[in-house]
N, C-alpha and C positions, 0 to 999 in steps of 0.2 A: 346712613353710611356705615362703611364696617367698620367695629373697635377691634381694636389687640386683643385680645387673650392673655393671660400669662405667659402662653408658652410663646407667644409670637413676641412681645414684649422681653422675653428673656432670648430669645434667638437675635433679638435687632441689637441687645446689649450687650451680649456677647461679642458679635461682627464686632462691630463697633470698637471694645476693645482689644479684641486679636488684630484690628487694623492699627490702632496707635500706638502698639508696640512695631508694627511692622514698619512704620513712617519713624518710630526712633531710631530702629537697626539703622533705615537708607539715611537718615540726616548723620548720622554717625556714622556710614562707612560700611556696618557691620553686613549691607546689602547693596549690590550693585545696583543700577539702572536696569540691565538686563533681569535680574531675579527680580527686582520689585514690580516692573512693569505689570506683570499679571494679574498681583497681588493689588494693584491700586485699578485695576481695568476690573476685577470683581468688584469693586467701589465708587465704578461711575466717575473716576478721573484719567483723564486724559491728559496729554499734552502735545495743544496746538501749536498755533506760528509764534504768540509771544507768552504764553502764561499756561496752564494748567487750565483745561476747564472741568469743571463739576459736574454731572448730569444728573438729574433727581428725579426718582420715580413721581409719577402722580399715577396709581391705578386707576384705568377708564377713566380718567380727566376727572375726576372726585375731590375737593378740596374741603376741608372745614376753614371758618372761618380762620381759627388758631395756627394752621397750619398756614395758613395766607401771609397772616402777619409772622411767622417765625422765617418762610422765604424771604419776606423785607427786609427780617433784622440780619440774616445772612448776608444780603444784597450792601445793605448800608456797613455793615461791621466786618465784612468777607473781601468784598467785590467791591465796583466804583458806582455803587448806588443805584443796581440794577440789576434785573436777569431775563433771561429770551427762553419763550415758549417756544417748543418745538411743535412739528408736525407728528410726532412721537404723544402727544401731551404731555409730555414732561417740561421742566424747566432745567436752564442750565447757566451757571458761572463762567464768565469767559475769562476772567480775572484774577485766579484762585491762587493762595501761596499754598504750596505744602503745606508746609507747617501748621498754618489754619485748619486742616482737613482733618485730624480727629476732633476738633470739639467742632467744625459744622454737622458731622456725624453726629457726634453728641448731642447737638441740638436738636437736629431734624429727629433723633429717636424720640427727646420728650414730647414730640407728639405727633410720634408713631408714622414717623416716614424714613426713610432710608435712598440709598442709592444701589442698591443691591441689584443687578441683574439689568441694568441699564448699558452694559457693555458687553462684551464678549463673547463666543459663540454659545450661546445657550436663549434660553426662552427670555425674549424680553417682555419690557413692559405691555399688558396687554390693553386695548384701545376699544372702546363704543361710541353710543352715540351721544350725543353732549345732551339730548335733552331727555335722557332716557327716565323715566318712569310720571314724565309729566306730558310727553307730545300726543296729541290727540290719535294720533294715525298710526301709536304703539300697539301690536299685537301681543308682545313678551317683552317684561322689563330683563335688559341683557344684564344689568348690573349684579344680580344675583349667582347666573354663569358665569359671567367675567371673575369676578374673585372667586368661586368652586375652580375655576382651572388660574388664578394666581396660584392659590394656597399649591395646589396639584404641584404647579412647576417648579415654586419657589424650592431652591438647591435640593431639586431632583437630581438625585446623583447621577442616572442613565444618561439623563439631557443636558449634563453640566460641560461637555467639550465636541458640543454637534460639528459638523462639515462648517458651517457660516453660521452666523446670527438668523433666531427665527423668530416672526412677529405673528400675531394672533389678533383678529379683531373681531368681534360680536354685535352684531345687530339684530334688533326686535321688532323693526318697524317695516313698513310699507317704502318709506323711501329710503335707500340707502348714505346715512349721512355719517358712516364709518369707512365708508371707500372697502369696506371687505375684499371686494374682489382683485385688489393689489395689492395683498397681504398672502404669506409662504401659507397660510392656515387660517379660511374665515368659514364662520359659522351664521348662517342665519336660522333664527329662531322664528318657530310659528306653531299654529294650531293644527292638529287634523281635525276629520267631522267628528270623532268623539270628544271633543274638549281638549285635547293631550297636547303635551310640548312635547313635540319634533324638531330636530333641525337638517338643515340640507349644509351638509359639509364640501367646502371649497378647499383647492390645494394646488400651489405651485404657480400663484399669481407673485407678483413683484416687479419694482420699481429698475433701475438701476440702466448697467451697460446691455443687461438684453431683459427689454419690458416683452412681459408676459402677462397679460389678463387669467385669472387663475379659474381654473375649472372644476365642475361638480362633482365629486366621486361619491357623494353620496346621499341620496334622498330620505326622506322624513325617517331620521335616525330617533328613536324614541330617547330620550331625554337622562332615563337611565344608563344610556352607555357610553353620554358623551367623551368622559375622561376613557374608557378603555380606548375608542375609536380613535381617540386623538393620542393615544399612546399609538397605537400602529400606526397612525401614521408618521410620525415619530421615531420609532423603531425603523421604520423601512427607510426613511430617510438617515437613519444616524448610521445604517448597515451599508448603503448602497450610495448614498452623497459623497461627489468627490471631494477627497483631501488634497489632493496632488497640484490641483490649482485655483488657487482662488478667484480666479474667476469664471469661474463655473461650479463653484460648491452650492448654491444657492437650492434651493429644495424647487425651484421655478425648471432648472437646465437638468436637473431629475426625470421629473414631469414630465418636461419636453421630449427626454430622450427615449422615455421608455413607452410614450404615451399616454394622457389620461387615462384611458382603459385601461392598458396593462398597469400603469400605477393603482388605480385601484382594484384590481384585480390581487395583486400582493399584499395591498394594506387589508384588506378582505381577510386573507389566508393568513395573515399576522392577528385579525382580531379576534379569529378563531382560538387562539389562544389566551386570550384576555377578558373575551366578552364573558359576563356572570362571574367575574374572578373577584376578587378585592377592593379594586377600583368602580367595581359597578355602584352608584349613585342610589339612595335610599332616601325616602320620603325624609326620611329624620334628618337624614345631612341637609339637602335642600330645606327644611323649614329652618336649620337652624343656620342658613346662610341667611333665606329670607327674612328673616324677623329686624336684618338688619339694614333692608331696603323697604320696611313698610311704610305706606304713605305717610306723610307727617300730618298732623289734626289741621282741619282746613276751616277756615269763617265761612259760614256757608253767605254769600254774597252773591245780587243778582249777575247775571249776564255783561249791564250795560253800567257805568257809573257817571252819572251828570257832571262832576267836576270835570271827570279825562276827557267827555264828550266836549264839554266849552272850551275845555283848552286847546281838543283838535282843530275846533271851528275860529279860536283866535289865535292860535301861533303856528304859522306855517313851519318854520324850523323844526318843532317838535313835532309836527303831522310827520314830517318829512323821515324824523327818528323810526318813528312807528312805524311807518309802514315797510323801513330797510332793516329796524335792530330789535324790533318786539316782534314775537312769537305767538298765534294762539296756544294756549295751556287747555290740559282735557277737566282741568274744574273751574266751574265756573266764577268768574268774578277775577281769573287770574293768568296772567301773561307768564312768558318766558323771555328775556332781555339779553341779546349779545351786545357786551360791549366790545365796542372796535380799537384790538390792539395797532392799529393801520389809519392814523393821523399822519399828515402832509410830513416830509423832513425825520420821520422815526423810523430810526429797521422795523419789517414786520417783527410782532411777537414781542418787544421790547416792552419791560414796565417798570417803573423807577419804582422805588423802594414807597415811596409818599403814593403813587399810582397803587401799590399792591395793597396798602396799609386802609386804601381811602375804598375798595373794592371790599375789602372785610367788616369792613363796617358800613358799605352798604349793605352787605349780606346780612349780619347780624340786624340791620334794622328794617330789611325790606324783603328778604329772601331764605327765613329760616334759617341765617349761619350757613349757608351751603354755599360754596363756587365750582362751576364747571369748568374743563379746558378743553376747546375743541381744538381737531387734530388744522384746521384753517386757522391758528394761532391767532384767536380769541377767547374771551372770556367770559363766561357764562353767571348769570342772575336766573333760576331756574323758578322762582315760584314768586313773584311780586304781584301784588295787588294790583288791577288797575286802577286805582284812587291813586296809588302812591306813582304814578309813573311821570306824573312832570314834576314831584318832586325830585324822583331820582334823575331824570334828567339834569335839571338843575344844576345837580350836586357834581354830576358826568360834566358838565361842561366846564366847570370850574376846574377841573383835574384833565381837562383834554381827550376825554372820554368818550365823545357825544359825535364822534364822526359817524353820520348816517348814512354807512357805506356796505353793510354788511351783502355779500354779493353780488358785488359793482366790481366795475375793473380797475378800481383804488383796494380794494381787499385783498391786497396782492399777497397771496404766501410765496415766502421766500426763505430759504438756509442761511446762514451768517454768513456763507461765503467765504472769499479769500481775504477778507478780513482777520479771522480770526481764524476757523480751518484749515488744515495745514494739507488734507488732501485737497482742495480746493483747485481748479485749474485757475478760476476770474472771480474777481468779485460780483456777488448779488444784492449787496443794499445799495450802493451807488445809484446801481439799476432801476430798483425799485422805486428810489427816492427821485431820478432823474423823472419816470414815467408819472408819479404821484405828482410831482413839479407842472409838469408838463399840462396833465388832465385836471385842474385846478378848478375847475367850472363845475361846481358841485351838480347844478339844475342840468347840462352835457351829460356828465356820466351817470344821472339819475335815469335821464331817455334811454340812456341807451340799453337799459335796462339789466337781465343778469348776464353777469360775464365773468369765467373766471381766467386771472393771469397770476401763471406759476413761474418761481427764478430756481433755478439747480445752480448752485457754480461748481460743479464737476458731473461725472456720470454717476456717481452714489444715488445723484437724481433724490437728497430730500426735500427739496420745493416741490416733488409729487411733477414736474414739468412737464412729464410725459401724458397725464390727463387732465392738463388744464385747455382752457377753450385755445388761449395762446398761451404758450410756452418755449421758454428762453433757456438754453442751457450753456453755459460759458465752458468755451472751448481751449486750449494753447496753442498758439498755432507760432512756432519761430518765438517764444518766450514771452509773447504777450498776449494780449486777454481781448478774445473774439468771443461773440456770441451765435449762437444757431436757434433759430426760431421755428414752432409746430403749431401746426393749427388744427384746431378740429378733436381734442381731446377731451374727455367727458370720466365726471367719476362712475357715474351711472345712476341709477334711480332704485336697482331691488337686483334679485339675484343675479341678474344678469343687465347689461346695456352700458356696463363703461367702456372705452374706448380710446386707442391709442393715436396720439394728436402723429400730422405727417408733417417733416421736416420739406422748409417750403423751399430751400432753395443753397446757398452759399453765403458762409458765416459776416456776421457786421461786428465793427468795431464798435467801443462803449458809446459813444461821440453820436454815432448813427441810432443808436435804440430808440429814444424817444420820437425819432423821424416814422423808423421804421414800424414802431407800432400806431402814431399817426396816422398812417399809411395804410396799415392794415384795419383799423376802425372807420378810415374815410370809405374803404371799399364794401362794408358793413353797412353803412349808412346809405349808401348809393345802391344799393341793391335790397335792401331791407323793404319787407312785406308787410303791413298793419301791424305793426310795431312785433315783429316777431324776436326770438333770442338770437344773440350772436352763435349760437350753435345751431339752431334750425336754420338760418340765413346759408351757414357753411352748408350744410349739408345740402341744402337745395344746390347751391351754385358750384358746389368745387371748390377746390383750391386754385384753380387758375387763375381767377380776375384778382386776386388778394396778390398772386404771385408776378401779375403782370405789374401789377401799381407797383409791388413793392420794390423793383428791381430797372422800372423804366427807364430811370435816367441815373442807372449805377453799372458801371462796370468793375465788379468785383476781384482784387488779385490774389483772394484768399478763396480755396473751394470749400 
């Protein structure tokens, strides 16, 4: 993982104290609400329905173990003994006092994390893939690019007051498991026939009130010019992205308006200016990013281990782990393990201070000190033995860790909702926990194989809703909290193949969810082909038979 530098360590402590002079000024008076606002939104603090929340970077979901446990001692000495993974991979406070907020700065700096750039229109935190430099079906470890264009962005002056917020996501693999192509700027990284790292650049994809799947502008980009490339396009967007309304500043309604083509036809004639200039990328910079994702020293160990093989053959529970929360890894003798933040009765992404505390030291004793977060607000164990995996089971279940649900339709992602969101139309954990309630029959939703179910409670659409298999987005309709449901959405598999879910019909009350997706997995099961996915099902049959069950015997007075 990457360390600080001097100069990066003297930039976080600086922030750091130019902000808790600025939280004296506002507790004194000496700074309105209005002037501070800014100033604590470059800091990753918000404020929701009832409290301040925190947002805190995790670059590309990368944790050390230290840092694990300094989020807990936040949690437990900040907050009410907790914090929620986003789909962002970050974590965030929903509980925050001001006052608190320059020495959780303080803390998170002594080891080298911050909130910096988690808000406001400029370059946020950027996102890969959670098992990146250990999944076997890796072409390019992203983790290396991903921080070459952190460092790039972090308080880039030109990018510090774009049109909207812009997100960046980086993939090296074969299957897409960073959702790139719903991100304002994604990159995937690959080989040409000479050996070389190329990337094929996407732009103007995003979530929200007008989803957009984002499009290619530009093929095997050689590797040296990614940061210029990605200034133009950057540039053209900060030039030509509307300010006049926000909703439409998005780099997606850009895109859209002018074209793919003509958008990249401009960012072209923008990198004419850039490309070979200053920014252009040198073997020396890339090794000296790399040295800091080199493999870690591995037990050279066989293939198969006798104890993990008797224990799949004597405990069905733990077979059951394995086959939904453990991972092949590409060395041999070693897994990659998600643990499922999506137990019965918990908001997705939730982990209590003792759950974060008991993760770092399984790291530390089973996975190099390392943790991942994936943007499916989970937890990642990237490099564990397989001898050690029903120990650490075990230890998961004793901590509530051990739900073998990873890609089942209990792995619900879901936003805090109107719980705590103050943009929020309805609440989404109710939701979630209603449908978790409901599907209860671990051996049920193991059949039924993968499936994913996404919650938005507004159109910001961070539950990703728009390309889960089913998806729920809470509506207002006359001041209270309706839902509208889409099927048939997909993240996708590689540069291309995600897919925008269709809205099946007329919105339902909270009361009716758990009915209504009942309803929609009876019609799944009644039509399902040798045990195919709940997406190849849709795709064969339509949405119609889904939309007849769903609405048979409902006459709806909300459209």
């Amino acid at each position: 993982m990457y360390q600080y530098d001097q100069y990066d360590q003297t930039i976080v402590d600086e922030r750091v104290a130019q902000y808790a002079d600025q939280v004296r000024r506002r507790l004194s008076g000496e700074l309105s609400e209005e002037e501070f606002r800014p100033l604590r939104l470059q800091n990753g603090l918000y404020m929701q329905r009832h409290a301040y929340m925190h947002r805190i970077a995790i670059p590309y979901g990368n944790l050390r173990s230290d840092q694990l446990r300094m989020l807990a001692t936040i949690a437990r000495e900040h907050d009410r003994g907790y914090g929620h993974f986003s789909t962002r991979s970050n974590i965030q406070y929903n509980w925050i006092q001001l006052e608190d907020t320059p020495e959780i700065l303080r803390k998170l700096a002594s080891v080298q994390m911050h909130g910096i750039q988690t808000s406001g229109n400029c370059i946020r935190n950027i996102t890969a893939d959670q098992f990146a430099g250990v999944a076997p079906d890796e072409i390019v470890d992203p983790r290396p690019w991903a921080e070459i264009l952190r460092q790039w962005s972090t308080f880039h002056p030109e990018f510090a007051w774009l049109p909207r917020k812009f997100k960046i996501a980086v993939s090296g693999t074969k299957e897409d498991r960073a959702a790139v192509q719903i991100h304002d700027l994604g990159v995937y990284l690959k080989k040409n026939a000479a050996g070389e790292v190329v990337a094929s650049i996407l732009a103007g994809g995003g979530l929200g009130r007008t989803p957009i799947i984002g499009a290619i502008i530009k093929q095997d980009l050689p590797w040296q010019h990614l940061l210029t490339y990605c200034e133009a396009v950057l540039r053209v967007y900060n030039r030509y992205g509307r300010r006049d309304n926000l909703y439409k500043a998005r780099i997606k309604i850009l895109v859209k308006a002018l074209s793919p083509e003509k958008f990249a036809q401009q960012v072209e004639e923008e990198w004419q200016h850039l490309k070979d200039g200053p920014s252009t990328l040198t073997e020396a910079e890339v090794a000296r990013v790399e040295q800091y994702f080199a493999p870690p020293v591995y037990e050279k160990l066989p293939d198969t281990d006798a104890s993990f093989e008797k224990h799949l053959l004597e405990s069905r529970p733990f077979a059951r782990w394995v086959e939904r929360n453990v991972r092949p890894h590409r060395v041999s003798g070693y897994a990659s393990v998600t643990i499922s933040l999506k137990p019965r009765d918990i908001a997705p992404g939730d982990a209590t201070d003792t759950q974060m505390e008991a993760v770092a030291d399984w790291a530390d004793q089973y996975s190099l000190g390392e943790i991942r977060v994936s943007h499916e607000q989970n937890l990642i164990l990237a490099n564990v033995k397989k001898r050690d995996l029903y120990a650490l089971w075990e230890q998961a279940k004793a901590q509530g860790f051990a739900t073998p649900n990873i890609g089942l339709l209990t792995d619900i992602i879901a936003c805090p909702g109107g719980d705590f969101c103050s943009l929020a139309n309805a609440k989404s954990i109710p939701i979630a926990q209603a449908i978790q309630e409901r599907f209860d029959n671990a051996d049920f939703v193991h059949d039924l194989g993968d499936l994913s179910l996404n919650i938005s409670g507004c159109m910001n659409s961070c539950g990703h809703h728009h390309v889960g298999n089913i998806g729920v987005l809470g509506v207002d309709k006359d001041g209270s909290e309706w839902y509208q449901v889409s099927l048939g959405g997909e993240q996708g598999t590689g540069v291309d193949g995600a897919k925008l879910g269709r809205v099946i019909g007329p919105s339902f009350s909270a009361e009716e969810m758990p009915d209504v997706v009942s309803k929609v997995i009876d019609t799944f099961v009644e039509h399902r082909i040798d045990g195919e996915r709940f997406i190849d099902t849709y795709n064969r049959i339509g949405i119609a038979p889904f939309k007849e069950r769903v609405y048979a015997s409902r006459q709806p007075a909300h459209a």
